[in-house]
N, C-alpha and C positions, 0 to 999 in steps of 0.2 A: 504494500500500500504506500501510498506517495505520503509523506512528513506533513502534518497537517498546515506550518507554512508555505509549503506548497501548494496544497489543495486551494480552489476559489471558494466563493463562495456557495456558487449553486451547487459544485460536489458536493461540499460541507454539509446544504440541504439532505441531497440525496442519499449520503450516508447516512443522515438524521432519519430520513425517512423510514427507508429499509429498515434500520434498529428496529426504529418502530412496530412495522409490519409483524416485523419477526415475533418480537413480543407478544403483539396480537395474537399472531396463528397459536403461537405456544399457551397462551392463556385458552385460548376458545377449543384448543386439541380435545380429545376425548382419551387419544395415547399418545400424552405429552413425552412419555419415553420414545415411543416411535416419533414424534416431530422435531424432539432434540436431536435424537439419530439422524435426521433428513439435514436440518438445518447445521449437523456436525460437519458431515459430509459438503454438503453445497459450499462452506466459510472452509474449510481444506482444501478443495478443489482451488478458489479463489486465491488463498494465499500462495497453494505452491503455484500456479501462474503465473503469480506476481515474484516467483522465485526465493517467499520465503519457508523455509525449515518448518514442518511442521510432526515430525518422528519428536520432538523431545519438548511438546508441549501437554500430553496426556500426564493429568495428575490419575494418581496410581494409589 
């Protein structure tokens, strides 16, 4: 992800957004386990794209 001095403003929005969204779905889930799993999976996908490490972020 780009350094949030980096980022403008309208990303800054759309990050906000999404959090958002995300939230939502996870509150409104019925298997908030299975949506945490989905939404685990989709934010790894994104990070390693973006070329960061994501093998030694699972707390354990």
């Amino acid at each position: 992800m780009m350094e949030v001095a980096e980022m403008n403003e309208l990303e800054l929005k759309d990050q906000a957004i999404k959090e958002f969204v995300n939230l939502q779905r996870l509150k409104a889930a019925e298997d908030k386990d299975r949506e945490i799993e989905y939404q685990e999976k989709i934010l790894k996908a994104r990070m390693q794209a973006l070329g960061i490490p994501t093998e030694d972020l699972e707390i354990k």
